[in-house]
N, C-alpha and C positions, 0 to 999 in steps of 0.2 A: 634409475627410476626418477621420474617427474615427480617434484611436488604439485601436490594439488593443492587448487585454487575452488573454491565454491563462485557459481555465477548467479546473477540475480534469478530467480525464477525456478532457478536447480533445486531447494531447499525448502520443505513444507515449514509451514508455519501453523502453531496451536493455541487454543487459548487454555490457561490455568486459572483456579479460584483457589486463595489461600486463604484459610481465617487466623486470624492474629491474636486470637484469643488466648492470653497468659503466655506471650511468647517474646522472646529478649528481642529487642530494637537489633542489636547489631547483629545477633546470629539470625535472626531470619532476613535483616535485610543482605546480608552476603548471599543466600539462597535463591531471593528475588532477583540481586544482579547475576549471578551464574544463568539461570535460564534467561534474561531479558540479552545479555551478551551472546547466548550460544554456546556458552564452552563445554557443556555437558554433551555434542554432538559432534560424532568425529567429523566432519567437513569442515569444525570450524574455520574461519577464516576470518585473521584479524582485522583486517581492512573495511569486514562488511559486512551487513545487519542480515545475521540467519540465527539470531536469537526466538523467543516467543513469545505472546502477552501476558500479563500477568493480572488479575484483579485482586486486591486485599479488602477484603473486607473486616468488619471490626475494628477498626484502627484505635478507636478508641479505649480498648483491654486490650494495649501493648504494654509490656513491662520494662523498665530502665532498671539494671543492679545499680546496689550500693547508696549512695547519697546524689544520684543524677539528676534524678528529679528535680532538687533546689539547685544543687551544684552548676550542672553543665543549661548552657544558655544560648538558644535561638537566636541567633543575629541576622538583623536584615539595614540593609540601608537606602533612604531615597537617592541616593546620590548628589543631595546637595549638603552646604557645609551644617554639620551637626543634627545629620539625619539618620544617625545610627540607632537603632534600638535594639534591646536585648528583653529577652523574656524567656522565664524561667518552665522548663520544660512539664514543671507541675500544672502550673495556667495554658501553657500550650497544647498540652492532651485536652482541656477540658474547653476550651473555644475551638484551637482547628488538629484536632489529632492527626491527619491527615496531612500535615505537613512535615508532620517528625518521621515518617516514614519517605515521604518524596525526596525529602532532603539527604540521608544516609542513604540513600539509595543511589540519588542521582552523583554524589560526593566517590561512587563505588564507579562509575561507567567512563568511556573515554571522553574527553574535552575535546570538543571541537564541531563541525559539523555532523559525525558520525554521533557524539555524544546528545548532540541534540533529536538527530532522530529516535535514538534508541528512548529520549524520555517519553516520547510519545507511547508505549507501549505499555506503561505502568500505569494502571488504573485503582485508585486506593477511597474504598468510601468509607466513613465514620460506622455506619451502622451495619445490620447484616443484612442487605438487600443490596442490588447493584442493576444497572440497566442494559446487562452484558447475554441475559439469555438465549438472545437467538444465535448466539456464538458457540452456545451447549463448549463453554466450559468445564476444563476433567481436573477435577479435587487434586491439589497437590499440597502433600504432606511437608512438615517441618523441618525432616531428617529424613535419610533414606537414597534409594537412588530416581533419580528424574527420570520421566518418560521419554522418550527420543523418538518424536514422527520427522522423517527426513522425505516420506512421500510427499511432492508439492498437491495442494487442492486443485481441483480443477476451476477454470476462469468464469465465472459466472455471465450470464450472456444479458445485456441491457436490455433488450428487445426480447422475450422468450417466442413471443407469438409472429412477430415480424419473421423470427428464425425457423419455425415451422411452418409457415408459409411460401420461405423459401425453399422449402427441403421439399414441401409438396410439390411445388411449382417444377422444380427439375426433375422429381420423379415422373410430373406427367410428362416432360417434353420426351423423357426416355420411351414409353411407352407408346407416343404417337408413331404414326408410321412418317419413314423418310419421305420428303415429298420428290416428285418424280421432276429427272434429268429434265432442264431445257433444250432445243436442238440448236446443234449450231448456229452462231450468229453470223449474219451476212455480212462479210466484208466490203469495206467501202473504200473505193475505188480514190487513192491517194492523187493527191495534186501536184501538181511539177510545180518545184521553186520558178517562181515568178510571174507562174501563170496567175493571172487575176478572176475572182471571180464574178463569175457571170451578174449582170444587174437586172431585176425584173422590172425596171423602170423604163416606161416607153421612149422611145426617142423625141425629144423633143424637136418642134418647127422651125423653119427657118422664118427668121423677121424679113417680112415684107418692105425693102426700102422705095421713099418715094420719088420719083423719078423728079 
C-alpha cells in the first residue's frame, strides 16, 4: 500500500472562532497550532498547508500560571547594535495582548517557508469583535475533539454574471437549428508548373522609327 500524499486543492479548508477568555497561554496556544498545522485530519501531510484558520478573540483575558506575568519577558530586537528590548508580559497584555498569543503560537509551527505561510492563517484581536464574518466561522472549544471538514469549498467564480451569460449564450446556440449544408464547391481547374499566367494587359505598339 502507497502512502498518501494530500495535493493542493484535495483538502477543505474552515474557519474557527476561539475566545481566550480565562484560558492558559500555552495550553490553548498548542490547540490553535494543531488545527492551523492540520494534524487533527487524517490526510495530514507534513510538507503542506491542509491546516484551518483560526480567529482568537479576547486576547486580552489570557491567563499565564505561576509568577509569568513579571517573570517571563517579551524580547524583540531592531537589529541594530543595542536594540534589544524586553518587556514584561504584565505590560504586554495590557498595550498589545495580541502578541503573546502570535508569538507562542507562531514559536509551535514549522520554520521556514511553509512556516510562514501557515502564519498567515492566525487571526488574534484584543477584544470580542473580529472582521471575520462573512467567513461564518464555527465556535471551537478549548478542549475536546476538533471538527474535521476534508470536503474542498467550491471556487468562487470573479465574474458571476459574465458566467451566466455564458451559460445562456450556449444554451441558445443549442437550441437554434443546424444551418443547412452548402453544395459542393467548384473546382478550379489547376495550372501546369510553368505555365505563366495570362496578362490582361493590352499589347503594346510598336515605335515608329524615323526613316
Amino acid at each position: 500500500m502507497k502512502t498518501y500524499s494530500a495535493k493542493p486543492g484535495e483538502v477543505g479548508r474552515r474557519w474557527f472562532v476561539v475566545d481566550a477568555t480565562d484560558q492558559v497561554l500555552g495550553r490553548l496556544s498548542t490547540r490553535i497550532a494543531t488545527v492551523i498545522r492540520g494534524k487533527h485530519k487524517p490526510p495530514f501531510t507534513p510538507h503542506l498547508d491542509v491546516g484551518d484558520f483560526v480567529v482568537v478573540v479576547n486576547a486580552e483575558k489570557i491567563k499565564l500560571t505561576g509568577q509569568k506575568l513579571d517573570k517571563k519577558l517579551y524580547r524583540r530586537h531592531s537589529e541594530y547594535p543595542g536594540g534589544l528590548t524586553e518587556i514584561p508580559y504584565r505590560r504586554l497584555l495590557e498595550t498589545h495582548p495580541e502578541r503573546a498569543i502570535e508569538r507562542a503560537v507562531w514559536g509551535m509551527l514549522p520554520k521556514g517557508r511553509l512556516g510562514r505561510q501557515l502564519r498567515r492563517k492566525l487571526k488574534v484581536y484584543a477584544g470580542p469583535t473580529h472582521p471575520h464574518e462573512s467567513q461564518k466561522p464555527e465556535p471551537l472549544a478549548a478542549d475536546g475533539i476538533i471538527p474535521v471538514h476534508l470536503e474542498p469549498e467550491p471556487k468562487p467564480t470573479r465574474n458571476p454574471g459574465k458566467a451566466k451569460a455564458k451559460a445562456a449564450k450556449a444554451a441558445g446556440a443549442k437550441s437554434k437549428p443546424a444551418p443547412a449544408k452548402a453544395g459542393p464547391a467548384r473546382k478550379q481547374a489547376k495550372r501546369k508548373p510553368g505555365a505563366r499566367k495570362a496578362s490582361s494587359r493590352k499589347p503594346s505598339k510598336p515605335r515608329e522609327t524615323e526613316a
